[in-house]
Phi, psi and omega in degrees: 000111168256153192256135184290014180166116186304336179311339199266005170187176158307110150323140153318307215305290163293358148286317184294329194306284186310290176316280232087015169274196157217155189318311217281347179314287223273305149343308193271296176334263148013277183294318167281356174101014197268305202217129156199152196274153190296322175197190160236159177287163156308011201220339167106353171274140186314141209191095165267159225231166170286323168282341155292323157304283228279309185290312197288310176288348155305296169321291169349306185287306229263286188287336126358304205293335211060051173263135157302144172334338186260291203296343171289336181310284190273348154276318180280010189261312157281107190280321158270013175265151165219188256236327169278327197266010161255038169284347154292244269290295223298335184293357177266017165270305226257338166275002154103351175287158165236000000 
C-alpha cells in the first residue's frame, strides 16, 4: 500500500537505526514472513507502523532469548503462546547450550 507522505509512518533507515539492527536485517526479515511493513512510499520504500515496531522489538526479545528465527516465527504466529511456554528455548541461554 502506498502512502502520499512519509510522515505517516518510520522509514526503514530510522527503524533499523533505533533497533540497532541494519536495513539489510530488516530486509531479511521481509523476505522471510518475520516482519513486514504496514505500506510503502510511493517510491517503493518500507514505511512500519508503530505497531511493526512493537512486532521487531518482540523479535528482538525472542531471539535475546535464544530462539531461532523459525521458533520466532512460530511465536509470533501464536497468539496463545507466552513467556512461559518458551522456557526450554531460554534454559539453553542461560545454561550456556546453543
Amino acid at each position: 500500500m502506498a502512502t502520499d507522505e512519509d510522515a505517516r509512518g518510520h522509514r526503514i533507515g530510522q527503524v533499523a537505526a533505533a533497533a540497532g539492527v541494519t536495513v539489510r536485517t530488516l530486509h531479511y526479515y521481509d523476505e522471510i514472513g518475520l516482519l513486514t511493513a504496514a505500506g510503502r512510499t510511493y517510491a517503493g520504500h518500507r514505511v512500519y507502523s508503530d505497531g511493526d515496531i512493537a512486532v521487531l522489538y518482540r523479535i528482538q526479545l525472542l531471539r535475546q532469548l535464544g530462539l531461532s528465527l523459525d521458533e520466532v516465527g512460530a511465536a509470533l504466529n501464536d497468539p496463545d503462546r507466552n513467556l512461559t511456554s518458551i522456557a526450554p528455548a531460554t534454559s539453553r541461554v542461560s545454561s550456556g547450550r546453543s
